[in-house]
N, CA and C of each residue as an Amber inpcrd file, in Angstrom:
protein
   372
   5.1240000 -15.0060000 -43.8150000   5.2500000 -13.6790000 -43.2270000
   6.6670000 -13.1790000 -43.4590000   6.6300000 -12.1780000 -43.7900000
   8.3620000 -11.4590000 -43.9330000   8.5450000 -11.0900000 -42.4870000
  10.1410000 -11.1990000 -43.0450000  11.1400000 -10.8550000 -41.6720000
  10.6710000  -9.6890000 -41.3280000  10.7700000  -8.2300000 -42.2240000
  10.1440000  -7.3870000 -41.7090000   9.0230000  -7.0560000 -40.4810000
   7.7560000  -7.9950000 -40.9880000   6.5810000  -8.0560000 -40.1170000
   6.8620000  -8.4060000 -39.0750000   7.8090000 -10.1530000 -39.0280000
   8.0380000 -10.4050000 -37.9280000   8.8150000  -9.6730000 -36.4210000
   9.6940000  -8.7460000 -37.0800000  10.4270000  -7.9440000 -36.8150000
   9.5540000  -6.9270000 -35.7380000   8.6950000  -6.7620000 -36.4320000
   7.4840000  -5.4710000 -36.0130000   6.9390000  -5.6290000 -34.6440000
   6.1990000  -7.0720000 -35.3970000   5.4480000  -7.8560000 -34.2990000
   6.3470000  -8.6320000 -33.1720000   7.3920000  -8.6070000 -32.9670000
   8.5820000  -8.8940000 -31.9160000   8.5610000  -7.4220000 -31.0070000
   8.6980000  -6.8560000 -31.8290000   8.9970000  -5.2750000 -31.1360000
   7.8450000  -4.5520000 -30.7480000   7.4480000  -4.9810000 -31.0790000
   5.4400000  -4.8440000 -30.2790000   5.2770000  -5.5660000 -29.3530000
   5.8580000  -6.5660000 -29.3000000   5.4650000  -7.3220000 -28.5140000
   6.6860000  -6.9220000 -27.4260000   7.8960000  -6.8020000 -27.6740000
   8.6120000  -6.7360000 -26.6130000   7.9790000  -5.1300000 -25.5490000
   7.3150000  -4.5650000 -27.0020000   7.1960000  -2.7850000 -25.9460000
   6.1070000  -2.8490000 -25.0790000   5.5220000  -3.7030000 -25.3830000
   4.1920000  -4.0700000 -24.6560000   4.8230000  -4.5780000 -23.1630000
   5.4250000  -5.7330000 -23.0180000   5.9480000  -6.1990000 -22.1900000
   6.6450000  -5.4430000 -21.3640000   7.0600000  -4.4230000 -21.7050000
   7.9600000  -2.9540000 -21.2180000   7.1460000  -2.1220000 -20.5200000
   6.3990000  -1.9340000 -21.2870000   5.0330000  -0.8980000 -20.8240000
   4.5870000  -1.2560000 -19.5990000   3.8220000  -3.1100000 -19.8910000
   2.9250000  -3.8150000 -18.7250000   4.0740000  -3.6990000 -17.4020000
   5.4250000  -3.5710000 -17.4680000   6.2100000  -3.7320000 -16.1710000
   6.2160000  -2.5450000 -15.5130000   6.1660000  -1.3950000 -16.2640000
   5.7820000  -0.1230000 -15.6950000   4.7180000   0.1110000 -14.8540000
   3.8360000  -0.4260000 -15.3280000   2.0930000  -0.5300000 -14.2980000
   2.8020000  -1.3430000 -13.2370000   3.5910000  -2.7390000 -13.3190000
   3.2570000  -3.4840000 -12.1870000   3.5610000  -2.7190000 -10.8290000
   2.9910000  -3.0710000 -10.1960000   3.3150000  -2.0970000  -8.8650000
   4.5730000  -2.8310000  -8.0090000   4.8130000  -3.8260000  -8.4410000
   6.1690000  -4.2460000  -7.8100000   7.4000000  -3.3150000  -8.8350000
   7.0730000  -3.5350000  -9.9820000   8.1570000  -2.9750000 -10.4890000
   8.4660000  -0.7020000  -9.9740000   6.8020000  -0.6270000  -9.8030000
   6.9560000   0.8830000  -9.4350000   7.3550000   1.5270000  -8.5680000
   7.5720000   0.3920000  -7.6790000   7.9640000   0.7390000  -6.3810000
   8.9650000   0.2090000  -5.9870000   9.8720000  -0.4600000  -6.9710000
  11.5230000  -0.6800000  -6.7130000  12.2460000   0.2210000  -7.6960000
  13.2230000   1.2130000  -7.1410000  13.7680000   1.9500000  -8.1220000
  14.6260000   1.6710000  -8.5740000  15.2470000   0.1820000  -8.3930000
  16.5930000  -0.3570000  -9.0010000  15.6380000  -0.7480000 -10.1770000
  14.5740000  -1.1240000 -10.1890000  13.9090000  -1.3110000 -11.3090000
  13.2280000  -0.4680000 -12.4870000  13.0160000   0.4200000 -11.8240000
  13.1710000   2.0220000 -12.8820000  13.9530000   2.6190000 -13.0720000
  15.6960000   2.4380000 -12.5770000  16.6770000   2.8900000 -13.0550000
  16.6670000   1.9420000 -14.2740000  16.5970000   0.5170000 -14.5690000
  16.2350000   0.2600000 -15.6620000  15.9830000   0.4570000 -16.7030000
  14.5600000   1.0400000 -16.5320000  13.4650000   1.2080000 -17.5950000
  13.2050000   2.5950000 -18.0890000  13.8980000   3.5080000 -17.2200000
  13.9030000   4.5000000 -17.8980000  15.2550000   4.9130000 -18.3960000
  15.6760000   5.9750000 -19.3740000  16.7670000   6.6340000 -19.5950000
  16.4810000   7.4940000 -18.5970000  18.4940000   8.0040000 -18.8190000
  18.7390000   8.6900000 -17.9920000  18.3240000  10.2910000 -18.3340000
  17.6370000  10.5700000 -19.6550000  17.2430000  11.8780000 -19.6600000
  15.3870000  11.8220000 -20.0500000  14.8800000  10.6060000 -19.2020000
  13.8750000  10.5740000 -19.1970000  12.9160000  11.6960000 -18.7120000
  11.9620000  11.8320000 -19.9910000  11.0300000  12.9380000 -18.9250000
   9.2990000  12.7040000 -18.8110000   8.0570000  13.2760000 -18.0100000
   7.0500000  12.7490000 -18.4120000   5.7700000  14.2950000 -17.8610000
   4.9030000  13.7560000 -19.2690000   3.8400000  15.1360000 -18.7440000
   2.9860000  14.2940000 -18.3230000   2.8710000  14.0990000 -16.8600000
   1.8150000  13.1850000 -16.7810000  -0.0490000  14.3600000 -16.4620000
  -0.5450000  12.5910000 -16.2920000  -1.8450000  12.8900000 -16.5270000
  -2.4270000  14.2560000 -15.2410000  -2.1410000  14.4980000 -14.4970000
  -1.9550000  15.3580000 -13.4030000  -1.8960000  17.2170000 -13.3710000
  -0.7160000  16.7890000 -14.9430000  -0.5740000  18.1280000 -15.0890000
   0.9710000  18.0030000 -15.0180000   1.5780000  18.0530000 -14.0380000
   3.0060000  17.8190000 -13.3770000   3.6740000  17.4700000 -14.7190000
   5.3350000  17.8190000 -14.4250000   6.1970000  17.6670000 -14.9990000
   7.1010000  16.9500000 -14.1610000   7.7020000  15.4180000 -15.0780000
   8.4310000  14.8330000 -13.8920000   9.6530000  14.0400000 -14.5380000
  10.8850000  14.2470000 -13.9580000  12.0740000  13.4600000 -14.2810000
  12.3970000  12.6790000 -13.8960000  13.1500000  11.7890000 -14.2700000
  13.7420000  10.1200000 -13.7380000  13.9450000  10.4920000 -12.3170000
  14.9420000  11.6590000 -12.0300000  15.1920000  11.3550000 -10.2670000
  13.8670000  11.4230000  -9.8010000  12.7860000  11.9440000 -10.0500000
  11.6910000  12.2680000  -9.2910000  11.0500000  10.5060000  -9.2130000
  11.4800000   9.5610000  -9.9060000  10.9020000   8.7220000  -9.7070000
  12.1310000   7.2650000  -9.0420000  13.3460000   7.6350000  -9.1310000
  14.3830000   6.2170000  -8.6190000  14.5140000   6.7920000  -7.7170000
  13.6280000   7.7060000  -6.5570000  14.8340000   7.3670000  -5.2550000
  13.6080000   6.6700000  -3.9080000  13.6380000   6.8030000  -3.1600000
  13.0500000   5.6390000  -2.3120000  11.4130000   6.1540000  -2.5480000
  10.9890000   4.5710000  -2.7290000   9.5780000   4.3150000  -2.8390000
   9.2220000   4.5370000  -4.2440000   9.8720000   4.9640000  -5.0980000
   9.6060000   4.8080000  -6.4330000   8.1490000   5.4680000  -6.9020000
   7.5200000   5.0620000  -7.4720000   6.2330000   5.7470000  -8.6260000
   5.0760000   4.8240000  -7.2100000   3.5870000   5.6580000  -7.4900000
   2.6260000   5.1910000  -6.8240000   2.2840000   3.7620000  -7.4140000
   2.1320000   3.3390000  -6.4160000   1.2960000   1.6590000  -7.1130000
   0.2880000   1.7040000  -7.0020000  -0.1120000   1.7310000  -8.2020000
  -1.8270000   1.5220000  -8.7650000  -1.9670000   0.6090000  -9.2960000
  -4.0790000  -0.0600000  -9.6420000  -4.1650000  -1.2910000 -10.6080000
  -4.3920000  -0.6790000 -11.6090000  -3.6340000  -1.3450000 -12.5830000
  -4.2850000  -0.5990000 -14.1050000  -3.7720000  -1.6930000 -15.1800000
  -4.4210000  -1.3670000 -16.1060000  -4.9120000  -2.4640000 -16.8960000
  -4.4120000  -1.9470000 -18.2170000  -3.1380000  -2.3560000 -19.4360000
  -3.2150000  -1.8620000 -20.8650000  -3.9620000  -2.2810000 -21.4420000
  -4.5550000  -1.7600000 -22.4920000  -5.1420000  -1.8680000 -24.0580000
  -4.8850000  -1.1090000 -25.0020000  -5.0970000  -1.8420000 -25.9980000
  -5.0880000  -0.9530000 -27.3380000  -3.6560000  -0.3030000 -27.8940000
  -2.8570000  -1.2940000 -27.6570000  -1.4270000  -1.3150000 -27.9880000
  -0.6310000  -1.2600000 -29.2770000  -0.4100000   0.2930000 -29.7410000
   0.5390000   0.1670000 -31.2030000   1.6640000   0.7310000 -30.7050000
   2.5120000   0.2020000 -31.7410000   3.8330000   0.7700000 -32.0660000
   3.6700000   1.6260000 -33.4290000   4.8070000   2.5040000 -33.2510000
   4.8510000   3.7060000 -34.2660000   6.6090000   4.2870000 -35.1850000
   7.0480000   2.7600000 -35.1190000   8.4010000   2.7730000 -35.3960000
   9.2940000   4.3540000 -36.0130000   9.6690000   5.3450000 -35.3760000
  10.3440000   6.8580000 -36.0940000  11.6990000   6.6480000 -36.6030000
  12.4140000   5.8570000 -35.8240000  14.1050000   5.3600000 -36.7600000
  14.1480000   3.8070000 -35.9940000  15.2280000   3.4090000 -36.6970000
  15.8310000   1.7690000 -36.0610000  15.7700000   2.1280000 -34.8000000
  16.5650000   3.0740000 -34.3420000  15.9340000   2.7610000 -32.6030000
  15.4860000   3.6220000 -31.9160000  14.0950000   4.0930000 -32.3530000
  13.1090000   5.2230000 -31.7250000  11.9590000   4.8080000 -31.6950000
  10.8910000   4.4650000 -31.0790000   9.7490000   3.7960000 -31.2570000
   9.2410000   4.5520000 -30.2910000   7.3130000   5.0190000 -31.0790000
   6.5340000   5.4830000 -29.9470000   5.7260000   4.7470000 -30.0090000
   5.1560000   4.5010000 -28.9600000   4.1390000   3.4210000 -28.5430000
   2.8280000   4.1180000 -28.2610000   1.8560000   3.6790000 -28.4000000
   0.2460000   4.5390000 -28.2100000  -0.7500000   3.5380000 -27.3990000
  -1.0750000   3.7060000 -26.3210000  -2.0990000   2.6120000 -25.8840000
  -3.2100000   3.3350000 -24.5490000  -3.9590000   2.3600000 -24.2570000
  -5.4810000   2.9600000 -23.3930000  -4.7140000   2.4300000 -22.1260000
  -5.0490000   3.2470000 -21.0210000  -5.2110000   2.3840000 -19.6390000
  -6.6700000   2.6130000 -19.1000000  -6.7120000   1.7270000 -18.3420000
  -7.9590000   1.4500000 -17.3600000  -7.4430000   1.6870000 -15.8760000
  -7.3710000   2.2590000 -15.1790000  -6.9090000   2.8880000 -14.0800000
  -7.8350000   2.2230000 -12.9540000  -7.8470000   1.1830000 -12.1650000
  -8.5730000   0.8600000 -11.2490000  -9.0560000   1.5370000 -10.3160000
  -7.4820000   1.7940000  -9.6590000  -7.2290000   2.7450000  -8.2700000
  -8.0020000   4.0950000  -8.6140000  -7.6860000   5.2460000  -9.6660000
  -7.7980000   5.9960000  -9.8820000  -8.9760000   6.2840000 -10.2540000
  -9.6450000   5.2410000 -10.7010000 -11.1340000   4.8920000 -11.4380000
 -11.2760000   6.0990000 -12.7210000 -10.4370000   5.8530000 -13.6330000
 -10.1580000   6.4700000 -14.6910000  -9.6890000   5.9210000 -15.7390000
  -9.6740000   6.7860000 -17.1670000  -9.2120000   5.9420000 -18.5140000
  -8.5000000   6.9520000 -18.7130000  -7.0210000   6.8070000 -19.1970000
  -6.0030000   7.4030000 -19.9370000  -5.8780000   7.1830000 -21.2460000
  -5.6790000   8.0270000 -21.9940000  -4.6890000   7.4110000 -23.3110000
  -3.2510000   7.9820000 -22.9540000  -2.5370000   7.0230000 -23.2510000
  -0.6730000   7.3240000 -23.1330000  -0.1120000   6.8510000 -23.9470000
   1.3570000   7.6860000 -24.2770000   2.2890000   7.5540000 -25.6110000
   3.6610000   7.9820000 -24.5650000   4.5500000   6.9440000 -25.3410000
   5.5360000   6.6050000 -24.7330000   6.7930000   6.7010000 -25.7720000
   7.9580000   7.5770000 -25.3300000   9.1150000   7.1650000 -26.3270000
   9.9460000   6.8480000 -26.0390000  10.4450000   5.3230000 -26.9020000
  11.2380000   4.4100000 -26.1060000  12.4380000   4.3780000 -27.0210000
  13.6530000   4.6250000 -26.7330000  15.2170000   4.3710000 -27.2270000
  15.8410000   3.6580000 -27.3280000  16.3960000   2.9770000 -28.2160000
  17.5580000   1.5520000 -27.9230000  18.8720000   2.0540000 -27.6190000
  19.0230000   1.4590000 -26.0510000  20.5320000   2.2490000 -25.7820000
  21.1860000   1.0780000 -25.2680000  22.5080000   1.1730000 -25.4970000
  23.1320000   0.1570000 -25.4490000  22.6630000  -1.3850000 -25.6690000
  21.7160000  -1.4380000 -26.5980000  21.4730000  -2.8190000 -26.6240000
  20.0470000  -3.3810000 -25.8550000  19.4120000  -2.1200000 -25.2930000
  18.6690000  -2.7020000 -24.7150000  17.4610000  -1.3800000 -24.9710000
  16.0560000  -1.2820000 -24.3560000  15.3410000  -0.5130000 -24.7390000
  14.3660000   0.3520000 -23.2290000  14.5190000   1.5540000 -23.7620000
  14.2800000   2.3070000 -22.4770000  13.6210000   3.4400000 -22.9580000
  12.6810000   3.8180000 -21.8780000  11.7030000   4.5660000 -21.9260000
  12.4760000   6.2130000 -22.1470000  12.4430000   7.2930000 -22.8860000
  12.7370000   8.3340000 -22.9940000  11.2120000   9.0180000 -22.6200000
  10.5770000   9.1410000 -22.8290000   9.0850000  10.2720000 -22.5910000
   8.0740000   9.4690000 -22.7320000   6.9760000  10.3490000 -21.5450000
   5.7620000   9.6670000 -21.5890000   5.1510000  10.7220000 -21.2750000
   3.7530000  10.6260000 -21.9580000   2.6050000  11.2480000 -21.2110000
   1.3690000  10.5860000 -21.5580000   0.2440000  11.2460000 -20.4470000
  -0.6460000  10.4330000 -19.8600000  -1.8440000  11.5540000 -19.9060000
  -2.8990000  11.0790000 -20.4750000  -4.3350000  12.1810000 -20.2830000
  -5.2320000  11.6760000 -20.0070000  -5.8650000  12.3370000 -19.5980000
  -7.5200000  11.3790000 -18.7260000  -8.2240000  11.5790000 -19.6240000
  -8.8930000  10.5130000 -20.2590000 -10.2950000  11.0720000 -20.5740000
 -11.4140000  10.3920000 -20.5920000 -11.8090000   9.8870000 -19.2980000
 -12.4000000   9.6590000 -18.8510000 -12.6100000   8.9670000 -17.1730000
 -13.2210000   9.4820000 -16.4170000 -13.0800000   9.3710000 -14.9290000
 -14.8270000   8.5130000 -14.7510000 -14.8500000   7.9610000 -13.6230000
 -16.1860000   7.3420000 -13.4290000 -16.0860000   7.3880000 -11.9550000
């Protein structure tokens, strides 16, 4: 396998791991932990409709905790350090399916969410 691939498949794998901490509901609901994960000029159209910025989500009580489940996980590499990510959720709580795309930045060395959005398409 070339370095390249491996390269890929590291960084897939790390965005995945990025992503899944976003769902966890421990992580959503500590905002020292989404000062983290997001940049600081993070923004998101979520599935709702709403338009929402990082403060709307680090100050007490953080993002709703829901169960939800990823699938169907690519990366979409745009420069050395711009990557959009494309994947399904399964929404427990919500009893819904999203597709969401995510753009994630390498800043200082480390990798953080710049934009997301989220669409339903499908509710049960």
């Amino acid at each position: 396998m070339s370095k390249k691939l491996e390269n890929h498949f590291a960084l897939k794998e790390h965005l995945q791991q990025l992503e899944e901490r976003l769902l966890d509901p421990n992580i959503r609901t500590t905002p020292a932990e989404l000062e983290k994960l997001l940049a600081d000029d993070f923004f998101e159209f979520g599935s709702s409709g709403n338009v929402w910025y990082k403060k709307d989500f680090v100050g007490e009580g953080g993002l709703s905790a829901t169960e939800m489940t990823l699938y169907d996980f690519h990366i979409h590499p745009l420069t050395e350090h711009v990557v959009l990510t494309t994947y399904r959720v399964k929404d427990e709580t919500r009893r819904q399916h999203t597709l969401r795309s995510s753009i994630w930045k390498q800043v200082d060395g480390r990798w953080q969410m710049f934009f997301h959005q989220g669409t339903i398409i499908q509710s049960w």
